[in-house]
C-alpha positions, 0 to 999 in steps of 0.5 A: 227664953235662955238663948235670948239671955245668953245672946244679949249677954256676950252682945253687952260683953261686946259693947263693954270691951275696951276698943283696943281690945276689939280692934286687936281682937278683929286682926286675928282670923277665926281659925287658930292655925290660919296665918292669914290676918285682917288686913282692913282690920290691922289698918284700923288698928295701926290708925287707932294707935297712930291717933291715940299713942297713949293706948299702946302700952295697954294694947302692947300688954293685951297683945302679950297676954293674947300671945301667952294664952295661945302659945300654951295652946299650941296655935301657931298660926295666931302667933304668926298674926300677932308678930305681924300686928307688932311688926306693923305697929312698930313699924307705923309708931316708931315715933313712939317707941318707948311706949312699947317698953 
């Protein structure tokens, strides 16, 4: 009966994470020290910042947070992804540039 509970909890924290969150979240690999990023992942997330610009400055903060929690972890792989999403949303939102700031 606890495995249930446990299972349906993280599924509502799932539902209830911001979309930004689960977009950005869905790029980096599995593996903490892979390279490699969701390419159809970083694509739904530069056309999810494309259509809504307004996000960028909160999916910038996340992305900095993220990128702070796994430098002290030392897993450089993920830091290697999160250059890449920056890269590819500077790159798609250059219109919007000063949202980043």
């Amino acid at each position: 009966m606890k495995a249930k509970m446990v299972g349906r909890s993280s599924w509502r924290r799932f539902l209830t994470r911001r979309k930004y969150k689960r977009l950005v979240k869905a790029v980096f690999p599995r593996n903490p020290h892979d390279s490699e990023c969701n390419d159809r992942e970083m694509e739904r997330l530069t056309v999810y910042a494309l259509t809504t610009p307004e996000k960028l400055p909160k999916i910038g903060l996340y992305l900095e947070r993220r990128v702070g929690k796994k430098f002290a972890r030392r897993e450089y792989g993920h830091l290697r992804v999160a250059i890449q999403i920056l890269h590819a949303l500077l790159q798609a939102c250059h219109v919007d540039l000063r949202l980043f700031a």
